[in-house]
C-alpha positions in Angstrom: 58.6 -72.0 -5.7 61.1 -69.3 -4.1 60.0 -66.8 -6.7 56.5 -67.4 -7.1 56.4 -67.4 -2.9 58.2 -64.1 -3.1 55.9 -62.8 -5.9 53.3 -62.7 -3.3 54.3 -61.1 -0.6 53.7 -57.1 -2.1 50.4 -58.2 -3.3 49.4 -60.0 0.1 50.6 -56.5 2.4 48.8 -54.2 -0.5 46.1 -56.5 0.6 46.5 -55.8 4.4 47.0 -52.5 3.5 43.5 -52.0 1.6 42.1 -54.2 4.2 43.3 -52.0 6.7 42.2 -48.6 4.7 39.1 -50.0 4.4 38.5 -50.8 8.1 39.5 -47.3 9.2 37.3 -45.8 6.8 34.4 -48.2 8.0 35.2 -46.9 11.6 34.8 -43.5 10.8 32.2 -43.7 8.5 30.6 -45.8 11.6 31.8 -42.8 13.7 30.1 -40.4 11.4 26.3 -42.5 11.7 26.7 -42.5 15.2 27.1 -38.5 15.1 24.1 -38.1 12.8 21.8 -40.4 14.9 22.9 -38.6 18.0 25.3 -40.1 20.2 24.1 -37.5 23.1 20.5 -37.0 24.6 20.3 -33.3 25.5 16.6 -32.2 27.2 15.8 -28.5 26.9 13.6 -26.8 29.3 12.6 -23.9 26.9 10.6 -21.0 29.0 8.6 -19.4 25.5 5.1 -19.3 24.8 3.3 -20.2 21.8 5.0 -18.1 19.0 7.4 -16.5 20.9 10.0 -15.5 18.4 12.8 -15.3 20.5 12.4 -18.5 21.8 11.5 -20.2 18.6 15.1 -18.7 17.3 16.9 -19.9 20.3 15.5 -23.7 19.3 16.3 -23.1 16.0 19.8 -22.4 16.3 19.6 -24.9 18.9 18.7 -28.1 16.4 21.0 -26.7 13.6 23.8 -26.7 15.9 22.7 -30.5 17.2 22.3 -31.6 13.9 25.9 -30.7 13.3 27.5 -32.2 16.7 25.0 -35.6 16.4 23.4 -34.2 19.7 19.4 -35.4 20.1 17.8 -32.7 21.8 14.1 -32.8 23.2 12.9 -29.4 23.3 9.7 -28.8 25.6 8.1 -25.5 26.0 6.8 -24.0 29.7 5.0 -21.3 28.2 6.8 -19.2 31.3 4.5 -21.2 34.1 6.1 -22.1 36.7 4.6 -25.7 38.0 4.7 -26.4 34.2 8.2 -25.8 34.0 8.9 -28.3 37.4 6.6 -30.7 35.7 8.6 -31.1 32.4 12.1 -30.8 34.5 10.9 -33.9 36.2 9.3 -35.3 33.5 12.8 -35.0 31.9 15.2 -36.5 34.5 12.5 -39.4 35.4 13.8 -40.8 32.0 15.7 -43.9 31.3 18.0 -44.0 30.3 19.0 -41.0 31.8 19.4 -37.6 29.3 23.3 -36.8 28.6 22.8 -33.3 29.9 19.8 -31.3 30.7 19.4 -27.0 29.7 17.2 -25.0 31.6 16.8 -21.0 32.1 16.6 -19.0 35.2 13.4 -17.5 33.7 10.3 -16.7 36.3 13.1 -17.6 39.2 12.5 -21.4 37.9 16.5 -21.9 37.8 17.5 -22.7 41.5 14.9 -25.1 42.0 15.8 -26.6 38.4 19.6 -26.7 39.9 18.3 -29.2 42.9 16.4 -31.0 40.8 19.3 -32.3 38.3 21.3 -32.6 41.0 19.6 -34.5 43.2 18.9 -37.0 39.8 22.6 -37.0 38.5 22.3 -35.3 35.5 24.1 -32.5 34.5 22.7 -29.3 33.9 23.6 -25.9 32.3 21.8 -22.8 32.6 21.4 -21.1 29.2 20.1 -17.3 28.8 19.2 -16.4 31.9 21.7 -17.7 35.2 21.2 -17.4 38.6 20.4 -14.1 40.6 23.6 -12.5 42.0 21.9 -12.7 45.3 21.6 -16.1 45.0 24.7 -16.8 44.5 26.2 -17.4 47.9 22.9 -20.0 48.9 24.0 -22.1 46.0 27.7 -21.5 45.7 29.8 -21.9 42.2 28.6 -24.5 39.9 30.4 -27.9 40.7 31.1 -27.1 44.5 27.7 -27.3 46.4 25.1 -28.9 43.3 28.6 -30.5 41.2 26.1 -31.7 38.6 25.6 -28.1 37.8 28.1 -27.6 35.5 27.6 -23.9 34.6 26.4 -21.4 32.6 26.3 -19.2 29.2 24.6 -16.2 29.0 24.7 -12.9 26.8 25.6 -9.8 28.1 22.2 -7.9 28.9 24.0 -5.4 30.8 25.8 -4.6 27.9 23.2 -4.8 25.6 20.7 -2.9 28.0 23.2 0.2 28.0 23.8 0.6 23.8 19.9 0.5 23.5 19.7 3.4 26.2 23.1 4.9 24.7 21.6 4.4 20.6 18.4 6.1 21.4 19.4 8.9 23.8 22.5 10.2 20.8 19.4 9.9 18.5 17.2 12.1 20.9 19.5 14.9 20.9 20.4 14.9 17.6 17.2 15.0 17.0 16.1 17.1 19.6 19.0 19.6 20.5 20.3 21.2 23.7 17.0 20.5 25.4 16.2 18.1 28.5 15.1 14.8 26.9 12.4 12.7 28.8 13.1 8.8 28.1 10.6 5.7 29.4 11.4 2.2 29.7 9.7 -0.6 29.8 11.4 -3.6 31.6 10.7 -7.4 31.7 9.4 -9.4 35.0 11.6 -8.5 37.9 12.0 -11.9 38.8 13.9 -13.0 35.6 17.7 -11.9 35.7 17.8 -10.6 31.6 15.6 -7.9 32.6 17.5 -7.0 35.5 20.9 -7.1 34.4 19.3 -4.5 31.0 17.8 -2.3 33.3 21.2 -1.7 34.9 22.8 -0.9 31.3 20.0 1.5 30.7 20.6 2.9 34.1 24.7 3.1 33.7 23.7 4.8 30.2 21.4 7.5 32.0 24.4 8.1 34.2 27.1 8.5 32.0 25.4 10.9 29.8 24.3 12.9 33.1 27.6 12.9 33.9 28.9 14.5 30.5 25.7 16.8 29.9 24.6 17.7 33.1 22.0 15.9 35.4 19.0 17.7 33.9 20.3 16.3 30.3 18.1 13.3 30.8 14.7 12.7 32.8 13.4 9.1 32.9 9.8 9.7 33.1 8.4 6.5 33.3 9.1 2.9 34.3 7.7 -0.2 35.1 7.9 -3.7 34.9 5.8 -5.5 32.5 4.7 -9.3 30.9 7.6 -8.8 28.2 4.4 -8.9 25.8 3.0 -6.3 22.9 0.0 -6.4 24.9 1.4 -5.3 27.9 3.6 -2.6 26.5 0.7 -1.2 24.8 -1.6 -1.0 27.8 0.8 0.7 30.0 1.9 3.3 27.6 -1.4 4.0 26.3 -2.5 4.7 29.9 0.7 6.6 30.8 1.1 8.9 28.1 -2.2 11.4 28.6 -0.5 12.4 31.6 3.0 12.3 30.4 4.7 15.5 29.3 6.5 15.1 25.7 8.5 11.9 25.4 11.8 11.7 24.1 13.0 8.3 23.7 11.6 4.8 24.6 13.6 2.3 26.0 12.6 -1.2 25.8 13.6 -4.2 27.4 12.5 -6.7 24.4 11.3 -5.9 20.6 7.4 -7.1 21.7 7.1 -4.8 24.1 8.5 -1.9 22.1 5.7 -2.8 19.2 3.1 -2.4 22.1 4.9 1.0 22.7 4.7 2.1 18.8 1.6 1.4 18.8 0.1 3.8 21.7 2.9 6.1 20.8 1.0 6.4 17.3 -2.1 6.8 18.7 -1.0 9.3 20.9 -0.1 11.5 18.0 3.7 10.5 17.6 5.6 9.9 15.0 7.9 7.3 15.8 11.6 8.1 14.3 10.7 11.4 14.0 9.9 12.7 17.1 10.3 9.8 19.3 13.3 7.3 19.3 12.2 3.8 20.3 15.3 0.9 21.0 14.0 -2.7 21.6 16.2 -5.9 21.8 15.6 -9.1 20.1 16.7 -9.2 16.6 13.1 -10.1 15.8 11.6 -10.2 12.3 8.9 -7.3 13.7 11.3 -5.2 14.8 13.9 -5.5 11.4 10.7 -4.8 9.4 10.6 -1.5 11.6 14.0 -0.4 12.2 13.7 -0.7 7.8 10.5 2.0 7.7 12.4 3.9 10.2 9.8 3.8 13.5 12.4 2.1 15.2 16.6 2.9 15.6 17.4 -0.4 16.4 16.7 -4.0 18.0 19.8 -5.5 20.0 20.2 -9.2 20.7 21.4 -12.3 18.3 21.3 -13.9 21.7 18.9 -16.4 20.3 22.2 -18.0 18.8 22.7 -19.2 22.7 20.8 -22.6 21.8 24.2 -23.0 19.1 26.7 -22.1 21.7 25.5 -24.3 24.3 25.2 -27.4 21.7 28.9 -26.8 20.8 29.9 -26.8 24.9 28.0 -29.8 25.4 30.2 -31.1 22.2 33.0 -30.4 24.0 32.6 -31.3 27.1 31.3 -34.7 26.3 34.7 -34.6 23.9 37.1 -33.8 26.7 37.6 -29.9 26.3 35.7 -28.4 29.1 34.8 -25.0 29.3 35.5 -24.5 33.1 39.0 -24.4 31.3 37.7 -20.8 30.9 34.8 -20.4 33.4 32.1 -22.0 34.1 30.0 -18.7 33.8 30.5 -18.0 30.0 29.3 -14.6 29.1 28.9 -13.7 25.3 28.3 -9.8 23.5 25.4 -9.5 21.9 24.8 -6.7 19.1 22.6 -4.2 17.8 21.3 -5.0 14.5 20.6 -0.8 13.0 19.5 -0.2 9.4 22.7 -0.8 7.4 22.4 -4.5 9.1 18.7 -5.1 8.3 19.8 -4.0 4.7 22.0 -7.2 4.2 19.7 -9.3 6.4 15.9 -8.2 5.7 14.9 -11.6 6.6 16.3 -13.1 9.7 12.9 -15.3 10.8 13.4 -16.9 7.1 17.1 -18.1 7.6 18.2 -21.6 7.3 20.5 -21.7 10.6 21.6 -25.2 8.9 23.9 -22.9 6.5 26.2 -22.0 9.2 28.9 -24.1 10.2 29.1 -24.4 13.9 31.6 -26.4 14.2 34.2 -23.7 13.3 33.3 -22.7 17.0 34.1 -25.9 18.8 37.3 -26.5 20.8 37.1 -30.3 20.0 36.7 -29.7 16.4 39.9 -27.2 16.7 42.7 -27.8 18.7 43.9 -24.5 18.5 41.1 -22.5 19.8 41.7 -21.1 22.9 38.7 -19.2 24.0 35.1 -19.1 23.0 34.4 -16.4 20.3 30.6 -16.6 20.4 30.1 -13.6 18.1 27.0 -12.8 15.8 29.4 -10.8 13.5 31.3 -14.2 13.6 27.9 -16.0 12.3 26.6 -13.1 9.9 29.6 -13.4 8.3 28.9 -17.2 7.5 25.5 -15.7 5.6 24.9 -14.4 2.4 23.2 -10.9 2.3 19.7 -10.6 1.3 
């Protein structure tokens, strides 16, 4: 009896201990379907029109990103109206339960009203893209003091990106061009949206520094205005500026659609764009790769549609316990010119499976030993196979 008793006892703890394995491996496989089917409700209020590449991309990286993170995300478009954009903010934080988080832009000045909005409903909100205006800034204080459900932002660096464009095309120019004067438009975004803004002061700081190294009279801005961010709109106002206009130069754009508006009058005109006339845009559209290819245009800045990732992986985070006020809670991120050597190895960007990048090597949560953010295209390039 002794022995037999004692016969049992390694079988009965390799029984616990299966038992056991088996019950942790049920909780995380529990864990795991939880993830998939979304254990956070995220509502984005997404400012594009109808086919508006950049804003298709930003949702795309968006819902890859979610997928990863078992975020559910309900993305609704505004088609940049403003009542329509109210309308689907409330529509959003009416629901019950209430969303896990809500992202907005600061798009056609919809942001500070968006701000109230979650706040007054308890639901915290990040402004993606585009944050508040600078002048705005001491009406609603830092996020969390004033509006505490206002958790922050993350936006790219347009100033940054708004100067290489101006800094690209004008060493283009005058290579192209020589000692000579060279006459640069731009064409800026809505003035009421902060992207357009914040580029028009890189292209400005660009037009100063290479004053200051060349001599005032190195560069003449020509032209300027602020348009609909539209091919249509970039077209109209070149073609009916450039009968008047002396030789141009360069063309600075302030997004890829409007620079295909400018191409196109520029053509008609009797240019030859990338020969005589250097045209920069921003984007990192499909349009503007199949361009910078032929050589019309030098190059399209941006990646910043990989925003919708980053702000799924701070949302992972910060529902996770590692939140990104640990840093700031105004992220900023570089964005990055995408030239001809790029568009070589990446001819297709609209095609791309954003699925095939792994996002979580990103997240703070999913890393201990991350530190800071580094929200990089290169970092998300690298992830992709050329062509």
């Amino acid at each position: 009896m002794g022995q037999r008793g004692g016969a049992r006892r390694p079988g009965r703890a390799r029984g616990l201990a299966i038992r056991g394995l088996q019950a942790a491996v049920l909780a995380l496989l529990m864990l795991s379907r939880a993830a998939s089917a979304g254990d956070i409700r995220v509502g984005f209020v997404n400012p594009g029109r109808d086919g508006e590449f950049f804003w298709l991309m930003v949702s795309d990286t968006m819902q890859a990103a979610a997928h990863e993170f078992g975020i559910d995300v309900d993305i609704r478009y505004t088609k940049r109206d403003y009542p329509r954009a109210m309308a689907i903010t409330r529509d959003f934080l009416a629901e019950q339960p209430p969303l896990d988080y809500l992202v907005a832009t600061n798009d056609i000045g919809t942001g500070g009203e968006i701000v109230k909005l979650a706040d007054r409903a308890g639901v915290p909100l990040i402004l993606l893209s585009n944050d508040l205006d600078p002048a705005d800034w001491a009406e609603y204080g830092e996020p969390r003091t004033k509006y505490r459900h206002w958790l922050g932002s993350i936006v790219p660096d347009h100033e940054g990106g708004g100067y290489e464009i101006a800094e690209m095309i004008l060493s283009e120019a005058k290579r192209l061009k020589g000692a000579r004067p060279l006459r640069l438009m731009a064409l800026a975004g809505d003035a009421e949206t902060p992207a357009s803004n914040d580029r028009v002061r890189g292209l400005e700081r660009a037009i100063g520094v290479f004053q200051q190294l060349l001599g005032k009279p190195a560069v003449e801005q020509v032209g300027f205005e602020h348009l609909d961010w539209t091919d249509t709109g970039g077209y109209a106002w070149m073609r009916a500026i450039l009968p008047t206009a002396a030789r141009i130069d360069a063309v600075w754009a302030a997004n890829d659609p409007m620079a295909f508006g400018a191409l196109r009058a520029l053509r008609e005109a009797g240019y030859q764009p990338g020969k005589d006339v250097v045209v920069g845009g921003l984007n990192w559209s499909q349009g503007a790769i199949d361009r910078v290819l032929s050589g019309e245009m030098l190059l399209t800045h941006g990646g910043h549609f990989l925003g919708g990732a980053w702000v799924m992986v701070l949302i992972r985070d910060h529902r996770d316990g590692r939140d990104f006020a640990e840093e700031d809670v105004r992220l900023q991120f570089p964005m990055a010119a995408f030239t001809r050597p790029i568009a070589a190895r990446f001819p297709n960007i609209g095609s791309i499976d954003w699925r095939h990048v792994d996002f979580t090597k990103f997240s703070k949560s999913r890393n201990p030993s991350i530190q800071r953010y580094a929200f990089t295209a290169d970092a998300v390039l690298n992830q992709l196979p050329s062509r």
